[in-house]
N, C-alpha and C positions, 0 to 999 in steps of 0.2 A: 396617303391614299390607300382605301382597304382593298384588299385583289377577291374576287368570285373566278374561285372554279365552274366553271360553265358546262355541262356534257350534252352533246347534242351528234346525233350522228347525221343529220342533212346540215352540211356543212363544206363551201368551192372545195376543192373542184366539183362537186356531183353536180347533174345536171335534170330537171327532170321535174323539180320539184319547188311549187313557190315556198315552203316551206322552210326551207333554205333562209329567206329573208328573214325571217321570226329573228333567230341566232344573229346573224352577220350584221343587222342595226343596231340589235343590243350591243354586239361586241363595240362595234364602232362608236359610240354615242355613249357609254356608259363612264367614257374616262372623264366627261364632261360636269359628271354628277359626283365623281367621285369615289370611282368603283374603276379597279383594273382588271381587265377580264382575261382568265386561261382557260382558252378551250378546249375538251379533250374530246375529240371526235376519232371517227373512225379512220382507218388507212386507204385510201383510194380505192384499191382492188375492190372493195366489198360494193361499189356501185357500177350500176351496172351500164352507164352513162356518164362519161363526165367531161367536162369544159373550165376551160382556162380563163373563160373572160372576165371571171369576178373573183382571183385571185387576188388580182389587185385593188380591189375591194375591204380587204383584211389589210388593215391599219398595221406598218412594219415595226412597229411595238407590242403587239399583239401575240402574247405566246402561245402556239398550236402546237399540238399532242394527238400526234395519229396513230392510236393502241390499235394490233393487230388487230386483222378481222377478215372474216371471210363470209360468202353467202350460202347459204345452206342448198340453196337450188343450183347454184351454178357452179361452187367449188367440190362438193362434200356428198353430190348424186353421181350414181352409179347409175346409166341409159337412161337419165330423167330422173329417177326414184330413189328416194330417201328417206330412212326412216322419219314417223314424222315428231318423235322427240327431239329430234336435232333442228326444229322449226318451233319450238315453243318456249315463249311465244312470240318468236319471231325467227324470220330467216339469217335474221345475223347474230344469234344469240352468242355464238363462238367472242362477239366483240368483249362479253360480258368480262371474261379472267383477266386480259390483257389489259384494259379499262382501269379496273379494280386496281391492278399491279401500279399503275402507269398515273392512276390517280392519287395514292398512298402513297408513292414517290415525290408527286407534284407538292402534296399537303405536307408532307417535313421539310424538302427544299423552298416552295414558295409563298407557304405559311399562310393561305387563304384565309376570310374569315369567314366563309358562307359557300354554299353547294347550288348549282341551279343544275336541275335537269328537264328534262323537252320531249316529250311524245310527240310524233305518233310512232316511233320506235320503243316497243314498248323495254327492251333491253334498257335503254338508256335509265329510267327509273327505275330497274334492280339497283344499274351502277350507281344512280345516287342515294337508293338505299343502305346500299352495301358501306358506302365510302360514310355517308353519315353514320352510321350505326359503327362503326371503328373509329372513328375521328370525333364523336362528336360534334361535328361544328352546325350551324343549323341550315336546313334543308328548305329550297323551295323548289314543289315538285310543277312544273307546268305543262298541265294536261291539254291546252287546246282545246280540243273535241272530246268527246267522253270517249271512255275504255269500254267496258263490257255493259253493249247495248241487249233490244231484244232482236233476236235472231243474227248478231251481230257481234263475235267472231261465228262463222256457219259451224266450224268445227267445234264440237261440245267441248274436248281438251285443250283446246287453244282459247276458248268459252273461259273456261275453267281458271286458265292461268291470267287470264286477260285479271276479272274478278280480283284475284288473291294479288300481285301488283296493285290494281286502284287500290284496295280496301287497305291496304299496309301503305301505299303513299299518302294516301287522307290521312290516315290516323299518326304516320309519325311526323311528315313534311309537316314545319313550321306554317307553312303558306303553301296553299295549293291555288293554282290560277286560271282562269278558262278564260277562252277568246270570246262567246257568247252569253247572254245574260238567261236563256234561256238553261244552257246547259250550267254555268253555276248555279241557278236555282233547281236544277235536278238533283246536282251532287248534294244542295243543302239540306234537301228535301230525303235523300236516302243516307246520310250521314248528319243529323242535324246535332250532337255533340260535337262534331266539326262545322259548322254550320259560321261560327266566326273567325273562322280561319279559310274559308272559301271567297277568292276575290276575282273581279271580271278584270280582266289585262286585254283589251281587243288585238287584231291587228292591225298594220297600216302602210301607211306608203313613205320610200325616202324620197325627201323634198329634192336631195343632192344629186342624186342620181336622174331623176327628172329633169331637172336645171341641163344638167348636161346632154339629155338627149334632142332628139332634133326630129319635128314630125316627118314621119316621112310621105312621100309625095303621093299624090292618089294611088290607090291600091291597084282601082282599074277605074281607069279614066268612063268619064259617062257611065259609068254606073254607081249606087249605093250601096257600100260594101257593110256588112255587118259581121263584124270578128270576131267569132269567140277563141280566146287565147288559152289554150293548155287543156289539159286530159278531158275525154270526154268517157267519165263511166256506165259503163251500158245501166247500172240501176240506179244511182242515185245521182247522174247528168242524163237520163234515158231521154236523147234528142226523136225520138219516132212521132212523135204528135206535132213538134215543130216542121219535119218534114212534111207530113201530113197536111198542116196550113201551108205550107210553100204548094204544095200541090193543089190545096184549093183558090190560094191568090192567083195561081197562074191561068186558072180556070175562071174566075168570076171577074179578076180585073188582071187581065194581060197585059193593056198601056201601064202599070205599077209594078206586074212579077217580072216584067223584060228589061227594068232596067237594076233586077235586084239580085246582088251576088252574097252570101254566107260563107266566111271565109273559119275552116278550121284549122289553128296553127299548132304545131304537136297535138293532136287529141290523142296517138297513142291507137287506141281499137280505130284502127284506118276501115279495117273491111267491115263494123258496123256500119259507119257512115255510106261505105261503098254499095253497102247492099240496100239500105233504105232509099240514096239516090235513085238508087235504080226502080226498087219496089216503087214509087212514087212518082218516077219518071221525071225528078228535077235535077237530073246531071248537069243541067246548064249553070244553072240557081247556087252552086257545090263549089267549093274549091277547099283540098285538104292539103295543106303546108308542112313542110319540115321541120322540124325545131330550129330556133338559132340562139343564138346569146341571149342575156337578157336586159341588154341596152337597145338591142337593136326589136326585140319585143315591145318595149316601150315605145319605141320610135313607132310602130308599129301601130301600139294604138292609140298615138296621137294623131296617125294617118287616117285612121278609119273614122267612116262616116257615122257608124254607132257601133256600141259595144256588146254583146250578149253572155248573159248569166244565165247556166241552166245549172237547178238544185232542184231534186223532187222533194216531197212531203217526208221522206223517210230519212232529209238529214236537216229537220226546223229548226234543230237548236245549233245547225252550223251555220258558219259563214264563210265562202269561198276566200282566202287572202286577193286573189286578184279581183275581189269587188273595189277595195280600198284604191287600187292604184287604176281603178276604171274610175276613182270619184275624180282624180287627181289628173286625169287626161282629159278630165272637162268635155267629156264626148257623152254625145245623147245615150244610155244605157237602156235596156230590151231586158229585162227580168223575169223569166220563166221561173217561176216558182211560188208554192203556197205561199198565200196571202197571209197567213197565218203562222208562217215560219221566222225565224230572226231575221233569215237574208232578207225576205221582205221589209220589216222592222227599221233593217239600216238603211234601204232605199227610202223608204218613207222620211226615216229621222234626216236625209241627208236631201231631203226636198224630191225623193224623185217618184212618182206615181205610176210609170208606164209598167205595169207588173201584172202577171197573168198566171196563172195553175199552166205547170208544165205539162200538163198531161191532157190538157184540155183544147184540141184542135180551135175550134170555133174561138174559144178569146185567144188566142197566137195569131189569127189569120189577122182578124180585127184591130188587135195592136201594132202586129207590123204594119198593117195598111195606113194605123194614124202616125208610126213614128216615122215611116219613110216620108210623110203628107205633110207634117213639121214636127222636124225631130227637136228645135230648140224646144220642145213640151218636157222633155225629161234629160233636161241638165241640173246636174247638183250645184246645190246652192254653198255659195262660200263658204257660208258656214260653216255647214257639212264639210267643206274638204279641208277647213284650216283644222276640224278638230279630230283629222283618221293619218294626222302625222304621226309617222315614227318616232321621230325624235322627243315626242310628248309620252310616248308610250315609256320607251327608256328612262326617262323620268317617273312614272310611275310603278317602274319597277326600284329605280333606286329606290324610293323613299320606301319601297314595302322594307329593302334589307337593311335600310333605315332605323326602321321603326326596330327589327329584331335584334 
């Protein structure tokens, strides 16, 4: 069996983040295909949230490497403030020496034959830089989402550094990988001597984990609950025009907004949500939730009566990870987002139509009205959900280190 070095720094305990799952399926699933995985992630301290429940999740064959690290905001500031070189480009960039160290140990003791590294940390791709370019062995860099957008790092030197990371992982990584077909065909489009080396790797849902969890029981009895599960960012999940529709369904059809609750589970900015409740006067309509595990998340939205995706126009060539495991809970999905974005794209490809511009009060109001009226209208079709498996994905990543 050949072994992959793995670097990812969203990786159990941390808590927080679906991101997390990208890593923890490959690790899991990859022994399958032929490929033994050592992970070198960070040392716990550096997050700023973390949970036990998906420790046991990581296959006890699975060698982990927690190389020092610390956060730049919360370890390394002085009354809040920090120089902001010690944040570029990233807050945990300290992971970077310790990494390096800890990886060049791994690579003469457990004689890997290939590097995988994992954005959106963008540290983590120096370190598979660094480790390939002293090692030789060959590198696949997996960017997800794109690196430097427009207006996207805000700060010009964090801008800056964002750039010179992508434009050295394109050109050395063997294999560079995006979750979206929109965003590989940008990178192909601004590197096209890399252009055959740019490959879509989606994300998806574990079947195994699913299997094991257990719907859980109405949210709130007699009412239609609609869950959006994980962080709500104020610009590119900007929930204000969904509220906006809750306030004119409550007004135009009150027999349908009285029996409708929106359930937000960690979104994280609590006092957004708290303030637009209010500004709009559907406190009733509102409910913001704690974080919990993320078995008991799933159970969660296998309980609920529909599922909600909010993505604005400003991230089309993303796709939320927990669309894939809303395909997979077989619940009626609510998709705020350009029609003209991938998320839309994958609801389409995956059978499902109920999809509206986030930003756009008047179709939000009109589609909740038709999903709550029959929500069996936008269920994914089998199809669709047998083909946004995990365990297919990790198969497509074997055969990339395959091929190299």
């Amino acid at each position: 069996m050949k072994r992959l070095l793995m670097i990812a720094y969203h990786f159990p305990p941390i808590q927080g983040s679906s991101g997390v799952q990208r890593t923890l399926r490959f690790a899991r699933y990859l022994p399958a295909y032929g490929w033994e995985p050592i992970v070198l992630t960070a040392h716990p301290r550096a997050y700023e949230n973390t949970t036990d429940d998906q420790l046991g999740d990581i296959p006890p064959n699975v060698k982990v490497i927690r190389a020092q690290a610390w956060d730049t905001a919360r370890h390394l500031s002085i009354a809040g403030r920090y120089p902001g070189f010690l944040a570029r480009p990233d807050r945990w960039q300290s992971w970077w020496f310790s990494a390096v160290l800890a990886g060049m140990r791994s690579i003469r003791e457990d004689k890997p034959h290939a590097i995988w590294s994992t954005y959106p940390i963008a540290t983590a791709h120096q370190i598979g830089a660094t480790l390939h370019r002293r090692s030789a062995l060959p590198w696949v860099a997996d960017f997800r989402d794109p690196m430097a957008q427009d207006g996207y790092p805000v700060d010009p030197a964090t801008w800056r550094s964002f750039a010179k990371i992508e434009a050295h992982a394109i050109e050395q990584a063997a294999i560079s990988t995006f979750t979206t077909p929109s965003a590989a065909q940008l990178y192909r489009n601004r590197y096209p001597k890399r252009a055959d080396r740019i490959v879509l790797l989606e994300n998806g849902y574990d079947e195994e984990t699913f299997a094991d969890a257990q719907a859980a029981g109405p949210l709130n009895a007699g009412k239609f609950t609609v869950l959006h599960s994980g962080i709500v960012y104020p610009s590119e999940r900007d929930p204000t025009q969904l509220f906006a529709a809750l306030a004119a369904l409550k007004k135009q059809e009150p027999s349908i907004a009285q029996h409708v609750i929106v359930r937000f589970r960690a979104p994280v900015h609590t006092a957004l949500l708290e303030d637009l409740a209010a500004r709009y006067e559907v406190e009733d309509l509102i409910q913001i939730a704690v974080p919990v595990g993320y078995r008991e998340a799933l159970s969660e939205m296998l309980g609920a009566d529909a599922l909600l995706i909010l993505q604005a126009s400003n991230c089309n060539t993303q796709v939320p990870a927990k669309l894939y495991e809303y395909l997979r809970a077989r619940k009626p999905i609510l998709a705020l987002t350009d029609p003209v974005g991938d998320t839309a794209a994958c609801c389409r490809q995956a059978g499902i139509d109920t999809i509206a511009p986030l930003d756009d009060e008047g179709a939000i109001a009109e589609l909740l009205s038709r999903i709550i009226s029959n929500p069996t209208g936008s269920l994914a079709s089998e199809a669709g959900i047998a083909a946004a498996s995990r365990k297919g994905r990790t198969k497509q990543l074997a055969d990339l280190f395959n091929q190299l």
